[in-house]
Structures are given as C-alpha cells and as structure tokens.
PDB file of N, CA, C and O in Angstrom:
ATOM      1  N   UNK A   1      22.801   5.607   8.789  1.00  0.00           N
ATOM      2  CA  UNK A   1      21.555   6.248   9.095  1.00  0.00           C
ATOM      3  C   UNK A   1      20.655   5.226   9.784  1.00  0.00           C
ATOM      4  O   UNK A   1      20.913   4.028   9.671  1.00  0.00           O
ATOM      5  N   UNK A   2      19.919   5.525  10.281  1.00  0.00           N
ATOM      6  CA  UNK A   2      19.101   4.812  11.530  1.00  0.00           C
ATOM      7  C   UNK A   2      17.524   5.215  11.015  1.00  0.00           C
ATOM      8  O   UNK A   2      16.936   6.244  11.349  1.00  0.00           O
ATOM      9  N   UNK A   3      17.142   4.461  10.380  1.00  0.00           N
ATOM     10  CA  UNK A   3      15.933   4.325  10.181  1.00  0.00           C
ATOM     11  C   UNK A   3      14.881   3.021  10.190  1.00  0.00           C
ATOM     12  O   UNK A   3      15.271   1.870   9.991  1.00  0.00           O
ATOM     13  N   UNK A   4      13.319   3.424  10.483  1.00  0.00           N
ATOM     14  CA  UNK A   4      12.582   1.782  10.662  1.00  0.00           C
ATOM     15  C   UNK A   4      11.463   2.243  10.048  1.00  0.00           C
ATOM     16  O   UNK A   4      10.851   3.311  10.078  1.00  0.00           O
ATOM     17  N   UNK A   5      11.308   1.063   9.406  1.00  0.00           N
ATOM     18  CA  UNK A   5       9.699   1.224   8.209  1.00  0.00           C
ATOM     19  C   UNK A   5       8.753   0.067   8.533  1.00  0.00           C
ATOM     20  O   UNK A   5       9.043  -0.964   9.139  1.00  0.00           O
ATOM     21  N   UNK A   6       7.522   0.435   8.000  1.00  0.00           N
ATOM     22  CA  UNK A   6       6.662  -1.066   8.456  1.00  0.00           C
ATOM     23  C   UNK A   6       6.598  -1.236   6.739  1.00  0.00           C
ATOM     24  O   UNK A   6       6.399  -0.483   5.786  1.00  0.00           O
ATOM     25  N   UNK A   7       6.950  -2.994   6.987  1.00  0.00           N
ATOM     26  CA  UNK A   7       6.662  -3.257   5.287  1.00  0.00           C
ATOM     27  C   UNK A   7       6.252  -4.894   5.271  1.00  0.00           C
ATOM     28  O   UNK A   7       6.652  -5.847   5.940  1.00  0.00           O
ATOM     29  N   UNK A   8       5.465  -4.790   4.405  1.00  0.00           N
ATOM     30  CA  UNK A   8       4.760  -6.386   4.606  1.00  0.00           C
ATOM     31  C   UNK A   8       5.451  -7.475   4.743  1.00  0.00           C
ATOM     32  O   UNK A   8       6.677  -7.550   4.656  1.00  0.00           O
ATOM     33  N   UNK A   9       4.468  -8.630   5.027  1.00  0.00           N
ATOM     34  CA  UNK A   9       5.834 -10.028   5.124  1.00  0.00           C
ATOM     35  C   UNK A   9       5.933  -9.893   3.359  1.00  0.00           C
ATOM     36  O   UNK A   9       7.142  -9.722   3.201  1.00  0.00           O
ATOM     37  N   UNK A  10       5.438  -9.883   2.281  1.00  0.00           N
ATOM     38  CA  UNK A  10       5.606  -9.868   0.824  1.00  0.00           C
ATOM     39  C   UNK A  10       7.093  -9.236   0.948  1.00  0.00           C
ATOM     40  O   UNK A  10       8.114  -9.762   0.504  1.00  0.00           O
ATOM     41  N   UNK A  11       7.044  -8.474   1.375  1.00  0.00           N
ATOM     42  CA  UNK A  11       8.697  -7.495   1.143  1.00  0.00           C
ATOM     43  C   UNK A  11      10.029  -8.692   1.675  1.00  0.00           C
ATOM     44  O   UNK A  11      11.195  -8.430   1.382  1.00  0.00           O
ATOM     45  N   UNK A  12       9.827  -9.437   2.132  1.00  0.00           N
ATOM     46  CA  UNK A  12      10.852 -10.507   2.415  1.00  0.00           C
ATOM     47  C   UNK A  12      11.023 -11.350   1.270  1.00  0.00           C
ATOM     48  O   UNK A  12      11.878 -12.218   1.448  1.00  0.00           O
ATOM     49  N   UNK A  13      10.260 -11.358  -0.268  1.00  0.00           N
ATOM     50  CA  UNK A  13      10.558 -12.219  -1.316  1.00  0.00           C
ATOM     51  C   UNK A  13      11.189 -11.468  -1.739  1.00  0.00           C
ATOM     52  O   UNK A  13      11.690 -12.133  -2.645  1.00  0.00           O
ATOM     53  N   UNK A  14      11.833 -10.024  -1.866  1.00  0.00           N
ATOM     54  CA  UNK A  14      12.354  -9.479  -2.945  1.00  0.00           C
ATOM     55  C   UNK A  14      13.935  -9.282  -2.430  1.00  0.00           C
ATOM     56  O   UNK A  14      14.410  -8.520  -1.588  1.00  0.00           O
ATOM     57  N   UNK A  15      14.396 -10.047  -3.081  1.00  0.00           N
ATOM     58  CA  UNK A  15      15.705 -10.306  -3.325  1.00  0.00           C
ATOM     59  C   UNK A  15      16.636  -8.907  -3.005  1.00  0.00           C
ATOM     60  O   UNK A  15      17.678  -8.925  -2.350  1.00  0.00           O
ATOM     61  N   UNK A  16      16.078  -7.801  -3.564  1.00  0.00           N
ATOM     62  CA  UNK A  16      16.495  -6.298  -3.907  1.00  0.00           C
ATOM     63  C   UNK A  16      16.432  -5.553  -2.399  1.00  0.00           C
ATOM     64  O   UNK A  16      17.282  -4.698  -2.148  1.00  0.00           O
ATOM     65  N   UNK A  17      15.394  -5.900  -1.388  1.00  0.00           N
ATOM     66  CA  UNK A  17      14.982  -5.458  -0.022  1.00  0.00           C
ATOM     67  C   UNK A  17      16.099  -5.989   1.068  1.00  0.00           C
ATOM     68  O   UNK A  17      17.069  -5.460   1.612  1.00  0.00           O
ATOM     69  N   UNK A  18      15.508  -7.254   1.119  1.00  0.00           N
ATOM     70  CA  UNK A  18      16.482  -8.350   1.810  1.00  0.00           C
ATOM     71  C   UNK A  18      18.219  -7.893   1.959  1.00  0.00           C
ATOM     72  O   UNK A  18      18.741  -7.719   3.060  1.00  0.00           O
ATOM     73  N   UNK A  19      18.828  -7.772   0.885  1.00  0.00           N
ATOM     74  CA  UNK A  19      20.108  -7.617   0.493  1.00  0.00           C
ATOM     75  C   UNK A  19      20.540  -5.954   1.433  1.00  0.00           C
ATOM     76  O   UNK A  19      21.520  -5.612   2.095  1.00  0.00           O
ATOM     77  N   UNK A  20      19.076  -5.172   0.999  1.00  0.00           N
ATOM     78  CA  UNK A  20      19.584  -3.733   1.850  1.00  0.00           C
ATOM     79  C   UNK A  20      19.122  -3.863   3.112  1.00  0.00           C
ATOM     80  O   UNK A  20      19.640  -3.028   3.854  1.00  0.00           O
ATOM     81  N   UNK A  21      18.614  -4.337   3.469  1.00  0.00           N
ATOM     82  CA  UNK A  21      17.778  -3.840   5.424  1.00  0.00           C
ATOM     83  C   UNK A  21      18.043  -5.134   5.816  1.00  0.00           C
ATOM     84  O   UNK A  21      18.201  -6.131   5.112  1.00  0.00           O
ATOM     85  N   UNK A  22      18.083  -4.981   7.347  1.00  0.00           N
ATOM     86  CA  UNK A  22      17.703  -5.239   8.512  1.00  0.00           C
ATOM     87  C   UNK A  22      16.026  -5.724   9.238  1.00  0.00           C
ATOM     88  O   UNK A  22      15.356  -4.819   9.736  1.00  0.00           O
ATOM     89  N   UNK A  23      15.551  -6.961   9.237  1.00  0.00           N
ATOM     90  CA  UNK A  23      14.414  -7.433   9.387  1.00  0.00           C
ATOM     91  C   UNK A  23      14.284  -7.393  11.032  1.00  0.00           C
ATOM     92  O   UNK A  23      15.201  -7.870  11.700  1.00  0.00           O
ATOM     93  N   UNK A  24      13.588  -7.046  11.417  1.00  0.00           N
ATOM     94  CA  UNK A  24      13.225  -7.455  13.093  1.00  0.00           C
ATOM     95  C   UNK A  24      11.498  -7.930  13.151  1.00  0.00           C
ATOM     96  O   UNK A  24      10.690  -7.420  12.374  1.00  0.00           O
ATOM     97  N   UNK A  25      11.124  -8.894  14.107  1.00  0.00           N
ATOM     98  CA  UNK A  25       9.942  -9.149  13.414  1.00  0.00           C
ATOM     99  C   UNK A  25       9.454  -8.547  14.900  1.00  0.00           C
ATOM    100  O   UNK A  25      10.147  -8.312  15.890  1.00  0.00           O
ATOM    101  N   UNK A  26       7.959  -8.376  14.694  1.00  0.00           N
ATOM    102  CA  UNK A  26       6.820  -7.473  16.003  1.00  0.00           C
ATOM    103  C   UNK A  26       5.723  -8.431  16.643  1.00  0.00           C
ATOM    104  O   UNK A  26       4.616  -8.444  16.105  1.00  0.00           O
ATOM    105  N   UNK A  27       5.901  -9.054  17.506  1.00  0.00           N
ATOM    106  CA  UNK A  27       4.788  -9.273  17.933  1.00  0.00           C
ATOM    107  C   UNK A  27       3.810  -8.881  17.938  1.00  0.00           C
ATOM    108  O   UNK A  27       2.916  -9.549  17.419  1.00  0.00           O
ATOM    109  N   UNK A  28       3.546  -7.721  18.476  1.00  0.00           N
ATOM    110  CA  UNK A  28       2.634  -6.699  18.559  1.00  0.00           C
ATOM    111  C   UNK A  28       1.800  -6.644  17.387  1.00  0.00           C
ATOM    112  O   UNK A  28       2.322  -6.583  16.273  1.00  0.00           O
ATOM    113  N   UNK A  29       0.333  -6.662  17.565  1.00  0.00           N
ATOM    114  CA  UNK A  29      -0.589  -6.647  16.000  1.00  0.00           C
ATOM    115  C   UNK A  29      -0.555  -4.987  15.434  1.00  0.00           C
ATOM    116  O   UNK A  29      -0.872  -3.993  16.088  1.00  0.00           O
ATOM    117  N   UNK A  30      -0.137  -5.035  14.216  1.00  0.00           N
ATOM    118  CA  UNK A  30       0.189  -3.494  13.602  1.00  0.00           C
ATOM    119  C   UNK A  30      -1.939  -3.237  13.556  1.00  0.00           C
ATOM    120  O   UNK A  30      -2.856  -3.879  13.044  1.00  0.00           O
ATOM    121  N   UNK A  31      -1.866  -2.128  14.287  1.00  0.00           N
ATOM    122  CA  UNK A  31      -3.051  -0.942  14.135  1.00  0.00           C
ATOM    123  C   UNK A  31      -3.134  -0.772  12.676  1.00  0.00           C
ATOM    124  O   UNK A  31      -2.316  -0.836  11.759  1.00  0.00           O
ATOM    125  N   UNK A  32      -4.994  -0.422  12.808  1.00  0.00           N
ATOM    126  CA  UNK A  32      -5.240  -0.484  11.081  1.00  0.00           C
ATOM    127  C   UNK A  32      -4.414   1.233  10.983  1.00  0.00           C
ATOM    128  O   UNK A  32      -3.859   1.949  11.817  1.00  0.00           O
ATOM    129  N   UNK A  33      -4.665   1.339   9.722  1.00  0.00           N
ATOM    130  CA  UNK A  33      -4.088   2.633   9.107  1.00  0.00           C
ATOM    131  C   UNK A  33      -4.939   3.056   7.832  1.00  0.00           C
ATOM    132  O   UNK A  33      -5.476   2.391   6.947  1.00  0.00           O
ATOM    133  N   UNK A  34      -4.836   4.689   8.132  1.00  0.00           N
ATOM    134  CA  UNK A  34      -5.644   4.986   6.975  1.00  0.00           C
ATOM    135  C   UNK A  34      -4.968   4.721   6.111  1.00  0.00           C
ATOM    136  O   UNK A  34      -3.841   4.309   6.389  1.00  0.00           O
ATOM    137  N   UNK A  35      -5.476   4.876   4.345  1.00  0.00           N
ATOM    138  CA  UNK A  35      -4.523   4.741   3.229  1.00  0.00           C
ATOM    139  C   UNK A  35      -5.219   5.821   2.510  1.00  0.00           C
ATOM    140  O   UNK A  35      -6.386   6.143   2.287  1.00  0.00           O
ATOM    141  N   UNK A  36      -3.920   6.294   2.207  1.00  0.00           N
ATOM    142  CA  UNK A  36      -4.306   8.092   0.958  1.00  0.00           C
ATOM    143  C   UNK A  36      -4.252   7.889  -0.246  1.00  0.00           C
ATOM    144  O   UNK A  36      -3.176   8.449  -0.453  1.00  0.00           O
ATOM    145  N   UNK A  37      -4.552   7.541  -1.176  1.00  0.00           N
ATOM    146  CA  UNK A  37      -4.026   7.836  -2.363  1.00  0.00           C
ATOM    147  C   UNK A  37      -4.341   9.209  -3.070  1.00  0.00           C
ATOM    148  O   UNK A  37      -5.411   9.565  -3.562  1.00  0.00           O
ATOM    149  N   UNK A  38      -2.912  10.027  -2.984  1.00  0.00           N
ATOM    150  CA  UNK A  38      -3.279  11.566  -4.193  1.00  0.00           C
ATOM    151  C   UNK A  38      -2.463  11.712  -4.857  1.00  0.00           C
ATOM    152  O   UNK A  38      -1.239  11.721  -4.725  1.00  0.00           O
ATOM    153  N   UNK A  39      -3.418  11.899  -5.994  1.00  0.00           N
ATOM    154  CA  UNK A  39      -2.669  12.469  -7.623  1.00  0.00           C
ATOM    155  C   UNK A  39      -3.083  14.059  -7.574  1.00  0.00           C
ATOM    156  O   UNK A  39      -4.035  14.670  -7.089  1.00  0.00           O
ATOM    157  N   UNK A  40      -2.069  14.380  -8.210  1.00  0.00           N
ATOM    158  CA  UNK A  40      -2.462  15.827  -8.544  1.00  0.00           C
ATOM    159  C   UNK A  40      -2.961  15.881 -10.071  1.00  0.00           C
ATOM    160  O   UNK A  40      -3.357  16.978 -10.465  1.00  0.00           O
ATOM    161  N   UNK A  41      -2.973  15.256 -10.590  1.00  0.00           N
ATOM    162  CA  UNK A  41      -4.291  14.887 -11.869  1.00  0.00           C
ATOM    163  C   UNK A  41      -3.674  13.901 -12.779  1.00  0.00           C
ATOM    164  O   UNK A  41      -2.652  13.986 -13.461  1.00  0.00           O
ATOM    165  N   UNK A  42      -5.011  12.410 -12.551  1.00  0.00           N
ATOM    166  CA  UNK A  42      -4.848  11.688 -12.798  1.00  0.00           C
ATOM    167  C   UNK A  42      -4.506  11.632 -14.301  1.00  0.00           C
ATOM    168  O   UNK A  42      -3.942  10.587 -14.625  1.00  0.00           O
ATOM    169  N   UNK A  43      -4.657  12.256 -14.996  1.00  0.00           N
ATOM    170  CA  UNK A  43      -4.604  12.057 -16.742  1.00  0.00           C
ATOM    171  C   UNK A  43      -3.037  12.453 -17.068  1.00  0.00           C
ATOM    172  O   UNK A  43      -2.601  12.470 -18.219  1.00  0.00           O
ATOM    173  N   UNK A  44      -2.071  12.842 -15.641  1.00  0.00           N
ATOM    174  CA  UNK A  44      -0.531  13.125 -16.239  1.00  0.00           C
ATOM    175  C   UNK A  44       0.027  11.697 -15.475  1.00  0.00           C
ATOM    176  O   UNK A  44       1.180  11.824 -15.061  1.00  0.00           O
ATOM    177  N   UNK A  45      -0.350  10.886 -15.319  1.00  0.00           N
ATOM    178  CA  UNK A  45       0.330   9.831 -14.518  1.00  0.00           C
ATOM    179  C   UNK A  45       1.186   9.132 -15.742  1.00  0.00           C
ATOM    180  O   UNK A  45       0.857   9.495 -16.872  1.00  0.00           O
ATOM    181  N   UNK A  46       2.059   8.339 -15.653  1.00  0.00           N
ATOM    182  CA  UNK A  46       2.745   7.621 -16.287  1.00  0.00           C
ATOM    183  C   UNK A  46       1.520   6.145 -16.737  1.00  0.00           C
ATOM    184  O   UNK A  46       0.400   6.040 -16.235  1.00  0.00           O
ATOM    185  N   UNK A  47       1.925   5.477 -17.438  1.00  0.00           N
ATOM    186  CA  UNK A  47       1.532   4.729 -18.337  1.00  0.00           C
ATOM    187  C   UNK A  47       1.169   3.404 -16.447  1.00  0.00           C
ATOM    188  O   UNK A  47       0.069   2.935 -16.157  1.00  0.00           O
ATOM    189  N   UNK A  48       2.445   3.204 -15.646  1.00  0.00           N
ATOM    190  CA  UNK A  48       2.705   2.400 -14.614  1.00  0.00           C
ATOM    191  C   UNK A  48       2.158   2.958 -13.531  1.00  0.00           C
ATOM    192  O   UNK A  48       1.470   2.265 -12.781  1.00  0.00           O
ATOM    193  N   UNK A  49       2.371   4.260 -13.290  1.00  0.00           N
ATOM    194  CA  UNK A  49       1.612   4.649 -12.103  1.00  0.00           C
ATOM    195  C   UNK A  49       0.231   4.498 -12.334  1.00  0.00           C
ATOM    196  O   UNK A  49      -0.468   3.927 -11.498  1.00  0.00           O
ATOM    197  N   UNK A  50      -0.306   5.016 -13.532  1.00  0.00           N
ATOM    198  CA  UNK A  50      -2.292   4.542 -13.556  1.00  0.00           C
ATOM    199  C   UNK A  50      -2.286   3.381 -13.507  1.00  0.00           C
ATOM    200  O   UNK A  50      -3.401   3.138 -13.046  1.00  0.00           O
ATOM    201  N   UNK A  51      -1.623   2.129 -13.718  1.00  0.00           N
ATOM    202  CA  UNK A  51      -1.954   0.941 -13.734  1.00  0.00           C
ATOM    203  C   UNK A  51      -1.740   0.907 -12.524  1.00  0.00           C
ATOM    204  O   UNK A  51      -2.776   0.302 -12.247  1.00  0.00           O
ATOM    205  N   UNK A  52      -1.006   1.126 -11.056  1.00  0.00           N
ATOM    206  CA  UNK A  52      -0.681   1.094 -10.100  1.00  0.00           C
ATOM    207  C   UNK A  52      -1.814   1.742  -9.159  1.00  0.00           C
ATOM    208  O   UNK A  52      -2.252   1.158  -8.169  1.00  0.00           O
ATOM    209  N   UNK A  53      -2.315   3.241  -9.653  1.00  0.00           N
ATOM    210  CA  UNK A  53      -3.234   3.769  -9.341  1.00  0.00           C
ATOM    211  C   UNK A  53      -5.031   2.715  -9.293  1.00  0.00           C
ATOM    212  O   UNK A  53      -5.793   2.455  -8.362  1.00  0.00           O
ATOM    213  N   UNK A  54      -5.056   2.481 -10.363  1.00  0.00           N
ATOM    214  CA  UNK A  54      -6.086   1.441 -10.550  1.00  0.00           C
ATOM    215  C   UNK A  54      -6.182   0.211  -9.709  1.00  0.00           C
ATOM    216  O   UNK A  54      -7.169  -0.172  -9.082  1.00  0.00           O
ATOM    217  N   UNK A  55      -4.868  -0.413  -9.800  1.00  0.00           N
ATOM    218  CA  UNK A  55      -4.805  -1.351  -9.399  1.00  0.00           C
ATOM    219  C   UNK A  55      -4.799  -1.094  -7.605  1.00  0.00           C
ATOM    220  O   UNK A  55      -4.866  -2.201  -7.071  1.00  0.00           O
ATOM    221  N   UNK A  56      -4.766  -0.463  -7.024  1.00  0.00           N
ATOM    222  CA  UNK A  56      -4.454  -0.469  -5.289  1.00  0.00           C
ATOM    223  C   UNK A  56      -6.225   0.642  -5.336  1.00  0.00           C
ATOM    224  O   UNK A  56      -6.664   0.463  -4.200  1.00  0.00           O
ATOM    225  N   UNK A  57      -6.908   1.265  -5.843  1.00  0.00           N
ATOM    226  CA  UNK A  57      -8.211   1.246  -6.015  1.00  0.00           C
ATOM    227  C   UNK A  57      -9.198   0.428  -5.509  1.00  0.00           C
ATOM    228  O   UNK A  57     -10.014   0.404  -4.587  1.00  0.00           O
ATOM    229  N   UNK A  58      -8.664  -0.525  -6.864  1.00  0.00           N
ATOM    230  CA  UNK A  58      -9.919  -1.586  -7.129  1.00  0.00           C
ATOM    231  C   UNK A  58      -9.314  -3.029  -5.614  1.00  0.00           C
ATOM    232  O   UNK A  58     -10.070  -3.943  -5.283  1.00  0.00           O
ATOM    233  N   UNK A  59      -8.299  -2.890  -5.168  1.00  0.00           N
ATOM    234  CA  UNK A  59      -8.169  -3.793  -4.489  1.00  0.00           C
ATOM    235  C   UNK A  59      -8.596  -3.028  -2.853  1.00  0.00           C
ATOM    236  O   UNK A  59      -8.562  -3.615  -1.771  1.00  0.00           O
ATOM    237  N   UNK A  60      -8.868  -2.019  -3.021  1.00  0.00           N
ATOM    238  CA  UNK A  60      -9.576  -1.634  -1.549  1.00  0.00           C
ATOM    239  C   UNK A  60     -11.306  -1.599  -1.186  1.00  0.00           C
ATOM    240  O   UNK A  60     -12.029  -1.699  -0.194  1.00  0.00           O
ATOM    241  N   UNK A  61     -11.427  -1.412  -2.502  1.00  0.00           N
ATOM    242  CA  UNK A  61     -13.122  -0.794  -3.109  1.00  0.00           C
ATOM    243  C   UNK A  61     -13.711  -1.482  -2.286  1.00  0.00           C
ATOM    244  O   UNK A  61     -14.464  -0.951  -1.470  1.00  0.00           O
ATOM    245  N   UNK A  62     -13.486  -2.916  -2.314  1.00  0.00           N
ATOM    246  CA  UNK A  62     -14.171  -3.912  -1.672  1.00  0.00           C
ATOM    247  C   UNK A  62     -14.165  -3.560  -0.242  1.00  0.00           C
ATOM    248  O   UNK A  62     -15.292  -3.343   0.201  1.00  0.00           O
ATOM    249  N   UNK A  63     -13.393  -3.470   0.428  1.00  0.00           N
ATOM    250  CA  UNK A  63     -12.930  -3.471   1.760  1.00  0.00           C
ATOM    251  C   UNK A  63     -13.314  -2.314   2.384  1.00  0.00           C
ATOM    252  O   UNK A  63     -13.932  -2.198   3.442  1.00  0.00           O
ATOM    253  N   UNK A  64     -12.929  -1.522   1.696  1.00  0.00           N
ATOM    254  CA  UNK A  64     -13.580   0.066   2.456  1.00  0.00           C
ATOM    255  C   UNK A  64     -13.783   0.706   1.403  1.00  0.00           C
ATOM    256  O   UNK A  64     -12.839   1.116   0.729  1.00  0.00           O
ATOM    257  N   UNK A  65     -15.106   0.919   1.052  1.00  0.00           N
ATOM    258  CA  UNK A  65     -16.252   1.721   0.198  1.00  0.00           C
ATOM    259  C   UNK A  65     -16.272   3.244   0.659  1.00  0.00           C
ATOM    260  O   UNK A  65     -16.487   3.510   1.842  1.00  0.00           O
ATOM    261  N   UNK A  66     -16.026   4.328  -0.362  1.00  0.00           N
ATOM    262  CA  UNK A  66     -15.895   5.423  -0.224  1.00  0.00           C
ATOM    263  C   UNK A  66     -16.915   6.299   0.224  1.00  0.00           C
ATOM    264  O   UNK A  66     -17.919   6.652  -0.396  1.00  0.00           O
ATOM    265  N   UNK A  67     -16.530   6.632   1.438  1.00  0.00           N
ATOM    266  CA  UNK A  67     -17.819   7.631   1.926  1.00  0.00           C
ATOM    267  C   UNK A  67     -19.371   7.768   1.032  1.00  0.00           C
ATOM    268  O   UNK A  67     -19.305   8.227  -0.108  1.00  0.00           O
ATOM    269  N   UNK A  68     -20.537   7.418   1.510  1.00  0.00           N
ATOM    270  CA  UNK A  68     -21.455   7.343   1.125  1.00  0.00           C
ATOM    271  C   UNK A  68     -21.989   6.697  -0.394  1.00  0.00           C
ATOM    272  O   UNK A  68     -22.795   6.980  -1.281  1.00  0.00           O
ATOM    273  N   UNK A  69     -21.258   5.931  -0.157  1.00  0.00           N
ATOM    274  CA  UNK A  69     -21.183   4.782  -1.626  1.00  0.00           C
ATOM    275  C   UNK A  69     -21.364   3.373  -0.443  1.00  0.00           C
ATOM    276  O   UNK A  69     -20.295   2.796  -0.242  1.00  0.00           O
ATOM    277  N   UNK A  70     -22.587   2.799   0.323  1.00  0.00           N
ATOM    278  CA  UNK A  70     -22.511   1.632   1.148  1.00  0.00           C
ATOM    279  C   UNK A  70     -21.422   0.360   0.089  1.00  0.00           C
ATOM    280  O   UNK A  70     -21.085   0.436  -1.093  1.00  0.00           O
ATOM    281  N   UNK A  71     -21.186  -0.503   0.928  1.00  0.00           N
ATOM    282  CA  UNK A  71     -20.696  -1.508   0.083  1.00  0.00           C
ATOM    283  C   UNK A  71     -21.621  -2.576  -0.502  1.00  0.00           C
ATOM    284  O   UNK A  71     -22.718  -2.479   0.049  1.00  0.00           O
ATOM    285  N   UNK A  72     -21.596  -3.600  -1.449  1.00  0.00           N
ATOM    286  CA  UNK A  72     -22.775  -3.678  -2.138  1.00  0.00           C
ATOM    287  C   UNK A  72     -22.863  -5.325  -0.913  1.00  0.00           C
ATOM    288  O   UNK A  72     -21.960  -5.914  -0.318  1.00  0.00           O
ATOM    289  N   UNK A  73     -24.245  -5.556  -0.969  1.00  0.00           N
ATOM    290  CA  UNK A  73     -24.709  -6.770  -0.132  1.00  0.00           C
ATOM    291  C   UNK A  73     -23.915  -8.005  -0.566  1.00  0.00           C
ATOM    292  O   UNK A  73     -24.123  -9.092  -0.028  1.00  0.00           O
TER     293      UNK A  73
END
C-alpha cells in the first residue's frame, strides 16, 4: 500500500515507527494547520484518553487562545 503522512521529527525516536515506514525528509516549510480536538462526551473517555485530552489542551491554550478568550499579557 502506498501511503504518506506528516509526522514530527519526535516520531524518529520511536523504535516501533522507524522499524515500519519509510522516512523522506521536506525541505519545504510544512504550512500551519488547524488542530480539532472532538469528543463526543468528554466524561466517557478512557482513564488515557482524558489525560491525553488535557494534556494536548493545556499545551495549545497558550499558543492559540480560544475564540474570544484574548491570550493573557
């Protein structure tokens, strides 16, 4: 099968990645991208996905502040 994904330079430490794919590297600067996160309700998530959920949250909050919430000075 013939497939291509964009995946961070981080994805080159994991032993588990490496072993399955094919690396080609891009010159080209990757365009920003939106990022989605949806649950269809947060209170059935697994114990790992809310920690996962939380965790990719709180690491954007900073960076891009949710519609009409400014970011703080």
């Amino acid at each position: 099968m013939d497939t291509l994904i964009l995946l961070s330079s981080e994805s080159l430490g994991s032993k588990y990645i490496t072993e399955r794919m094919d690396f080609i590297e891009v010159a080209e600067p990757v365009p920003d991208r939106i990022v989605s996160l949806v649950t269809r309700d947060r209170h059935v998530l697994t114990w790992a996905a809310a920690r996962l959920h939380d965790a990719v949250l709180q690491a954007l909050a900073g960076q891009y502040p949710p519609p009409g919430n400014p970011a703080a000075p």
